[in-house]
matplotlib code that plots the C-alpha trace (Angstrom):
import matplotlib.pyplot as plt

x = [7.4, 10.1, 12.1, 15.2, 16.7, 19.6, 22.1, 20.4, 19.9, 16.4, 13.6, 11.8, 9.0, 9.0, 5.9, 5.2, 2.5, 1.1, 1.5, 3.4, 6.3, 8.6, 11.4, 14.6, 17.3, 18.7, 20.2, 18.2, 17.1, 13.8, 11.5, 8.9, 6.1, 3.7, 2.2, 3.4, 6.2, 6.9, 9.5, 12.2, 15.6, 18.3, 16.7, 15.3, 12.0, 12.6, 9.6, 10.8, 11.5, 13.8, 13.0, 15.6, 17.9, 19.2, 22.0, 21.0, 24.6, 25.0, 21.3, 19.1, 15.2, 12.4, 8.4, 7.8, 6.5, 3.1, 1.9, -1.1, -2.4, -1.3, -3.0, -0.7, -2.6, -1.1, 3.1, 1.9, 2.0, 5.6, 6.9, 4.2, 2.8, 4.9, 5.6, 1.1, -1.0, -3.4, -6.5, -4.4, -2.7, -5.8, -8.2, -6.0, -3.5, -4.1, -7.7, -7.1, -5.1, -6.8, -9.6, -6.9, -6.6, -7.7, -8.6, -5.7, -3.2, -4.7, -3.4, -0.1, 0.2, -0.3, 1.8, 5.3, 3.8, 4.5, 7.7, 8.5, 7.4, 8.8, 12.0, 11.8, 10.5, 6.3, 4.7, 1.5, -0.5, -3.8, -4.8, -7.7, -7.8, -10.3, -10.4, -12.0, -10.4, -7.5, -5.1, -6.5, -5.0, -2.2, -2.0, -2.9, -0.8, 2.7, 2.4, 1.7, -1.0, -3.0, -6.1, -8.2, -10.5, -13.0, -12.6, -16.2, -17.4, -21.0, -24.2, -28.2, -31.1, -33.5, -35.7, -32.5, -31.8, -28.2, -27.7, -26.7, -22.8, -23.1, -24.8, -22.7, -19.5, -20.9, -21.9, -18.5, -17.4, -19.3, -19.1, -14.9, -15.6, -17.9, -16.1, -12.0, -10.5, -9.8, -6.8, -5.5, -3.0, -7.1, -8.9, -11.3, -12.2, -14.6, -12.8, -15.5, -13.0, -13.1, -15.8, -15.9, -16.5, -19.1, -21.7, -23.4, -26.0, -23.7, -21.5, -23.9, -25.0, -21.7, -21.0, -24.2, -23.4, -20.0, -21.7, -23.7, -21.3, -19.2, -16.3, -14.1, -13.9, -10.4, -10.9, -9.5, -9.7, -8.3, -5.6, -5.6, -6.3, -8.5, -10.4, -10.9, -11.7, -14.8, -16.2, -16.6, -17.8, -20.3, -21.2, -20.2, -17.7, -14.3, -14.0, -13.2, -16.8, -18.2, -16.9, -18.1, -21.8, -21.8, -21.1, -17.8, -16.4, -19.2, -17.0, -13.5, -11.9, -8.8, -8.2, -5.2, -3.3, -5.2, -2.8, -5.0, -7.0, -7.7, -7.3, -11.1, -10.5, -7.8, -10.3, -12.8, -10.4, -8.7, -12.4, -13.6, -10.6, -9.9, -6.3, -5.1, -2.2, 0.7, 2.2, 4.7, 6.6, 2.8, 1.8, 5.2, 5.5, 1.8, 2.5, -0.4, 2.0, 2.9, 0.1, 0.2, 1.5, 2.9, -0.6, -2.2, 0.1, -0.3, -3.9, -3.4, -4.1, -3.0, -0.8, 0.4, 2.3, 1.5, 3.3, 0.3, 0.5, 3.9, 1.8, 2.2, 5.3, 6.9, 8.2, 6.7, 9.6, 8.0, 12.0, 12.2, 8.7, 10.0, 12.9, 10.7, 8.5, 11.0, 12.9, 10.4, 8.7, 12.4, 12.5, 8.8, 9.0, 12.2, 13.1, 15.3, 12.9, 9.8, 9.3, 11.9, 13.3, 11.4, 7.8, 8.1, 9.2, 6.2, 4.1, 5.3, 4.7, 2.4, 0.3, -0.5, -1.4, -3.7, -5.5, -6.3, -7.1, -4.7, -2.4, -2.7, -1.3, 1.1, 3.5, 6.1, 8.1, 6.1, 5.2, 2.2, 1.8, 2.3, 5.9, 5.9, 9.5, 12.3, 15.9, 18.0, 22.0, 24.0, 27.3, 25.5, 27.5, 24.4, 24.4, 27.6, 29.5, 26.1, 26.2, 22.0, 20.1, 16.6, 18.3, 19.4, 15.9, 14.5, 17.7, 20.2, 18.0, 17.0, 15.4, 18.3, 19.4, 16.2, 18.2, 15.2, 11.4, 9.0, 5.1, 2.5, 5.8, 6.6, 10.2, 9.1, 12.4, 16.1, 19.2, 17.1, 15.7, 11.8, 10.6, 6.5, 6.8, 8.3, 9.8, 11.2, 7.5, 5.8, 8.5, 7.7, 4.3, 4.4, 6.4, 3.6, 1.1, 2.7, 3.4, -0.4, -1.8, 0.9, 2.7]
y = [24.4, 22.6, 20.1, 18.5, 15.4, 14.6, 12.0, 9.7, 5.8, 5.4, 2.1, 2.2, 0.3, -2.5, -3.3, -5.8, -5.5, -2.5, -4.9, -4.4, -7.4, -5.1, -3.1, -1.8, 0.2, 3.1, 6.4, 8.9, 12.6, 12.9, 16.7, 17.4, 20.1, 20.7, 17.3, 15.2, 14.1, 16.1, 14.3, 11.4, 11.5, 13.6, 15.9, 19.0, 20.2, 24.0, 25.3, 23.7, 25.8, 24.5, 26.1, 23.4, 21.1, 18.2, 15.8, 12.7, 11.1, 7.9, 7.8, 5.3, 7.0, 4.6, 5.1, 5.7, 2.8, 1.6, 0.6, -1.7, -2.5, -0.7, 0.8, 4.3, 4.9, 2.0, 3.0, 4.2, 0.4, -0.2, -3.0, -2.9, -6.3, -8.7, -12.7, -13.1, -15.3, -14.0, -13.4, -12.7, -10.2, -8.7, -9.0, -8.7, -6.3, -4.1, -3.7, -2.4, 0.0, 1.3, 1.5, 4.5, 6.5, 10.0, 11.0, 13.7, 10.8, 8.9, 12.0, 11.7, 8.0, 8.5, 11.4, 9.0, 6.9, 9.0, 9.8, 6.3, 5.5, 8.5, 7.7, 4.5, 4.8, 4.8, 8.0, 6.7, 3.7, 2.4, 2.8, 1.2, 3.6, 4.4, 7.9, 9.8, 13.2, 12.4, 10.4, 12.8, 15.8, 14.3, 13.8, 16.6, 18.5, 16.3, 16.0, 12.3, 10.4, 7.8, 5.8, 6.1, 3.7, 4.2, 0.5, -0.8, -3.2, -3.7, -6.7, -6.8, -6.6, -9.5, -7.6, -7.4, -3.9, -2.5, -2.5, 1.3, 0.3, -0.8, 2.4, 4.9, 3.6, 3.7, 7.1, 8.0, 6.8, 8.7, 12.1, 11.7, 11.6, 14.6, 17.0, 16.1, 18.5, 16.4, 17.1, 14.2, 13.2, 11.8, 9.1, 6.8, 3.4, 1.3, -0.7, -3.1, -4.8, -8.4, -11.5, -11.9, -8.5, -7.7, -10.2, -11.3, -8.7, -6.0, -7.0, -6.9, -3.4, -2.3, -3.6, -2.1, 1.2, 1.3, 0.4, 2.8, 5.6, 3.8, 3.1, -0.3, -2.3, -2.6, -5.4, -8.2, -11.6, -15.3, -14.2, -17.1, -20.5, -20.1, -17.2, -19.9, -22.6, -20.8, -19.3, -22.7, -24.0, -20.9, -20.1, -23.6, -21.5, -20.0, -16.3, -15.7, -17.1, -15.4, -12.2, -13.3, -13.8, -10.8, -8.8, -7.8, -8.5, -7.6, -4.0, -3.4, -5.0, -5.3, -8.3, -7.6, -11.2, -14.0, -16.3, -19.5, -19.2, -22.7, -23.6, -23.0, -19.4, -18.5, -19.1, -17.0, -14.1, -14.6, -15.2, -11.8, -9.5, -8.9, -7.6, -9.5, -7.4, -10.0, -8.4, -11.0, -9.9, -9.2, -12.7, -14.6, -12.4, -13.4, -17.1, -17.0, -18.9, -17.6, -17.2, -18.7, -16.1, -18.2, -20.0, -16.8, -14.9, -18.3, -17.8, -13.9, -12.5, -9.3, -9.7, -6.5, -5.9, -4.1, -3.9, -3.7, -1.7, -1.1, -2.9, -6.5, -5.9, -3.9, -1.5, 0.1, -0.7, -2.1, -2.8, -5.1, -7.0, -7.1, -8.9, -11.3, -11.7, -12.6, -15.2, -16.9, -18.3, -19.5, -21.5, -22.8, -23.8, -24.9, -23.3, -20.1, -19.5, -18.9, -15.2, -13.1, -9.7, -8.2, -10.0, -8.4, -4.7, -4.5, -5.6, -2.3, -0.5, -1.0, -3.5, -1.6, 1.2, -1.0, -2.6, 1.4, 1.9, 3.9, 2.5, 4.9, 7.5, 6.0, 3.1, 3.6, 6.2, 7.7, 11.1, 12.2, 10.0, 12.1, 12.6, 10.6, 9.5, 8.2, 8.4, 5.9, 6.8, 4.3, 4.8, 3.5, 0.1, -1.9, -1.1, -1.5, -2.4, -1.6, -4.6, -5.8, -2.4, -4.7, -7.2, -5.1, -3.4, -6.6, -8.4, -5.5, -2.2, -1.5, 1.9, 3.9, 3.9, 6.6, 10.2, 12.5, 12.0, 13.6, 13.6, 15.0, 17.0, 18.6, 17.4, 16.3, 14.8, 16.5, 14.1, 12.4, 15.7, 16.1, 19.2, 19.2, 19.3, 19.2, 15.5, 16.5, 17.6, 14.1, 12.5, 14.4, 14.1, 10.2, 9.7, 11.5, 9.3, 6.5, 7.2, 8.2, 5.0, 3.0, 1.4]
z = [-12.0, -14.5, -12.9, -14.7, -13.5, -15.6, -16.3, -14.3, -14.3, -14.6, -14.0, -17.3, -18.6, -21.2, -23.6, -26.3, -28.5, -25.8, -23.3, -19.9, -19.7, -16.9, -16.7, -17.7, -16.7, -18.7, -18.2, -19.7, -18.4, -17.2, -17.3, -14.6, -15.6, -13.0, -11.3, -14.5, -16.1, -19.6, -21.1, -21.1, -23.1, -23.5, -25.4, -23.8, -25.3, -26.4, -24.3, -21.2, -18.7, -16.1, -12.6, -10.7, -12.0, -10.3, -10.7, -11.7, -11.8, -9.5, -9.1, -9.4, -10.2, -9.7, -9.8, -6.4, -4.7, -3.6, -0.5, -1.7, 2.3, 5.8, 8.5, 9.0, 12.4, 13.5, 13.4, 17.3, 17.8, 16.8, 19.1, 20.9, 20.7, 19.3, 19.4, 19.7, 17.6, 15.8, 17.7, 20.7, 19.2, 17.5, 20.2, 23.4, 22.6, 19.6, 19.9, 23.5, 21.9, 19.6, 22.2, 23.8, 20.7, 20.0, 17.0, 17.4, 18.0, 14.7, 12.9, 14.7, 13.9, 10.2, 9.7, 11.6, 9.2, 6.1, 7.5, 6.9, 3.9, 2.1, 3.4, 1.7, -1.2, -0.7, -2.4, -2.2, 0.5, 0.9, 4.2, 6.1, 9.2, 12.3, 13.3, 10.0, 9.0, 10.8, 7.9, 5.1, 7.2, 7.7, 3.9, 2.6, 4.7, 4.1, 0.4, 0.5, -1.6, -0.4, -0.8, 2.3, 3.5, 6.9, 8.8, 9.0, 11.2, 12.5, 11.5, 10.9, 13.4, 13.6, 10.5, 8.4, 8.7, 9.6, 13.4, 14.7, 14.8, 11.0, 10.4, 12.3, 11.0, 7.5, 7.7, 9.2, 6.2, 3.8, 5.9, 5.3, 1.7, 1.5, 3.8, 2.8, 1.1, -1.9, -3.9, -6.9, -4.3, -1.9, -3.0, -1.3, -0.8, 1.3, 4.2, 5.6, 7.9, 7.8, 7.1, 11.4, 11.9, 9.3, 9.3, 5.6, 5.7, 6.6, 4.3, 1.5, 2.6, 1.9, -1.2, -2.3, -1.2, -3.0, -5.8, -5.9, -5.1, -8.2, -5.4, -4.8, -1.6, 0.5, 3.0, 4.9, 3.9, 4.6, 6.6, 9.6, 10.3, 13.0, 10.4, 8.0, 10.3, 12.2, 8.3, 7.3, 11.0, 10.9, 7.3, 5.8, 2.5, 2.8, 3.8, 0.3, -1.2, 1.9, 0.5, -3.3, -2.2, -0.3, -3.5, -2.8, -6.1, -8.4, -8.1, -7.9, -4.8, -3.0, -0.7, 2.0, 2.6, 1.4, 3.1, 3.6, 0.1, -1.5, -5.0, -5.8, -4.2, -6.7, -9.4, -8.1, -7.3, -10.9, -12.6, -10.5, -10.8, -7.5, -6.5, -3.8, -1.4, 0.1, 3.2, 3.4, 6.9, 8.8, 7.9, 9.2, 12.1, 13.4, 12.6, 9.4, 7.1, 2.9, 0.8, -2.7, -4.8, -7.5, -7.6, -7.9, -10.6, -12.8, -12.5, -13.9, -10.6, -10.0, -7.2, -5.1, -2.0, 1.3, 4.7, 7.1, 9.5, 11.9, 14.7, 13.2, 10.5, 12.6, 9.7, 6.5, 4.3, 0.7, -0.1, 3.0, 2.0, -1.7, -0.5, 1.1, -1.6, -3.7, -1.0, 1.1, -2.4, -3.9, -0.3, -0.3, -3.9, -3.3, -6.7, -7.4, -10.7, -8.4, -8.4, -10.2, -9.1, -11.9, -10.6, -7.3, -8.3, -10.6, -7.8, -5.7, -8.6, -11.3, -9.6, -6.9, -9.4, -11.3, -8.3, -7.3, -10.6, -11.1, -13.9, -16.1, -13.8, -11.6, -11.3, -14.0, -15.8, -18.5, -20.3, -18.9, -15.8, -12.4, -11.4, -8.5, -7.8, -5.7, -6.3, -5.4, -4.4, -5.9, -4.5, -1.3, -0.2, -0.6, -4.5, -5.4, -7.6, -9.8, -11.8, -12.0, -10.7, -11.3, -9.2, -6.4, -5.8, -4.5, -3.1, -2.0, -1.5, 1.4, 1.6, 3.4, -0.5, -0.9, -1.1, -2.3, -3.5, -5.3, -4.8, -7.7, -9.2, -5.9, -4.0, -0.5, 0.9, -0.4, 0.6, 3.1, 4.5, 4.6, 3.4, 3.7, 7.0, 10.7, 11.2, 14.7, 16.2, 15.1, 16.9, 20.2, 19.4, 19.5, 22.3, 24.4, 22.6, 23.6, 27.2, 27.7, 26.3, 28.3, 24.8]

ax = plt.figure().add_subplot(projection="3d")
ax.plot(x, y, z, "-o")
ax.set_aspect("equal")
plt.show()
């Protein structure tokens, strides 16, 4: 299948000396082949075949975005338990909750999830989910991609060995991976929860079986006061080192928030490589504070963004939580310089590729990565007059901009119309959910 896009305005990337230093905007024509993207420029290649053309003019195509931490299940609890702290809100509300789920309604959840996201932008999210089976149907079936990881919680008997909770969840785990009907858009993580869920042992189990398996870690870490204050009551180290002896970062690891992470911890994240997911709106809206992104980005840390899930944001818009990104660190700082436009659309983009290890395939605009795009309408009022396009993704956009996007080289949503699959019946769908569980 050839796809043309021409005449368009296009987010391209910059290098120096093969280095990645951000993006541009030009208009250009870009050729889709199959899952990639063939060519950029004006010039048409002689043996490309052009199956559908589309008009480019007054659009804006960007790398689809990346949703680096969410929990897609979770869009069922939209509203649903707001104005909480922390544990409260964890504990005595969502947990309930969850406690009321099917797996039948996880697959629900995820798929108003996608609905979402593709309308704003997000071709691909990391999800940390409960119900296995259930997110990688709902995937497979909408044209979505997404990094799945089985949330694992459980601890060690008195002889050390994983207790049956550990055990079942981890095997849960591993029977998703072996039975999914993997396609390039499926790909798998480990998602031990969080350091008060799993305890050291546990912990170290799991990082040792990802290990082995040669698969990353996607978990939970620093996020609240009262998280950090009982890991150092209970453990005597920050949930961060906590993580670090357990192994966690001897492979490739994502940490979601990081809010409360001391100076020392932004050494060891930077010194380890770990890619650390800000989900700016999540952490104001539960009263966990801003983490330290400018600390962490001048310490070389790859620094990504996620939304959470709709349960504690309450939306999965990465335009909304790139707007943040780049304001509530101007006003912390008390400096306009603190985190550029630029900085925060490469962390929806190509950080989020890099910290699935995925670089080399997604994130920006480029012959042979996978055509996985979103065009932008810029005769939309919240673009106009188009004078700085970089500029407007971060402080304008905000997602009702997204007119059509394409997945893996196939177009899933046509002026704003989804066409993988029925958007009406998930909406039915969750309402019933919600009335049974008493939402």
């Amino acid at each position: 299948m050839g796809i043309l896009i021409k005449d368009a305005m296009a987010v391209l990337p910059e290098y120096e000396n093969g280095k990645y230093t951000g993006s541009k905007v030009e208009k250009t024509t870009i050729g889709i082949l199959g899952k990639n993207i063939y060519f950029i420029g004006d010039n048409v290649p002689g043996d490309f075949v052009i199956d559908e053309e589309i008009d480019g003019s007054d659009s804006l195509v960007i790398p689809g975005l990346i949703n680096a931490h969410t929990h897609s299940y979770m869009s069922l609890f939209r509203n649903a338990a707001d104005d909480l702290s922390f544990m409260d809100w964890l504990f005595g509300r969502i947990d309930p909750l969850e406690g009321k789920l099917t797996p039948e309604d996880a697959y629900w959840g995820a798929k108003l999830a996608i609905i979402e996201m593709m309308k704003s932008g997000t071709t691909c999210f990391n999800d940390m989910q409960m119900h296995i089976h259930q997110t990688t149907k709902a995937v497979n079936e909408t044209g979505m991609r997404a990094f799945i990881g089985r949330g694992l919680v459980g601890g060690t008997n008195e002889d050390g060995s994983v207790n049956d909770l550990g055990v079942l969840k981890l095997n849960e785990a591993l029977e998703e991976m072996e039975d999914a009907s993997l396609t390039d858009r499926l790909s798998f993580f480990f998602g031990p929860h969080a350091p008060y869920t799993c305890d050291p042992g546990y912990l170290k189990h799991v990082a040792s079986v990802a290990k082995e398996k040669g698969m990353g870690i996607h978990i939970h870490l620093s996020e609240s006061v009262t998280e950090c204050e009982n890991m150092a009551k209970e453990q005597g180290c920050t949930p961060i080192e906590y993580a670090d002896r357990a192994g966690c970062f001897e492979i490739p690891c994502i940490a979601a928030h990081c809010v409360q992470a001391t100076d020392s911890d932004i050494e060891l994240l930077a010194k380890k490589g770990v890619s650390v997911v800000s989900n700016p709106a999540s952490n104001m809206k539960l009263g966990n504070g801003f983490a330290p992104i400018q600390k962490m980005l001048d310490a070389g840390i790859n620094v990504c963004i996620g939304t959470d899930g709709a349960g504690s944001n309450n939306s999965l818009n990465l335009f909304h939580e790139m707007s943040l990104m780049a304001l509530i660190h101007k006003g912390t700082a008390k400096t306009p310089q603190c985190i550029s436009a630029k900085e925060c659309f490469a962390m929806a983009t190509i950080n989020g590729a890099k910290a699935l290890g995925m670089e080399d395939k997604l994130g920006t605009i480029e012959v042979g990565k996978r055509a996985d795009l979103a065009m932008l309408d810029l005769k939309s009022p919240s673009l106009m007059p188009n004078n700085n396009l970089m500029a407007a993704l971060s402080y304008s956009a905000n997602g009702s901009e997204v007119r059509t996007v394409i997945i893996d080289g196939t177009v899933t949503m046509k002026d704003r119309m989804i066409l993988t699959f029925d958007e009406a019946e998930v909406y039915e769908k969750a309402a019933e959910i919600v009335k049974r569980i008493g939402v």
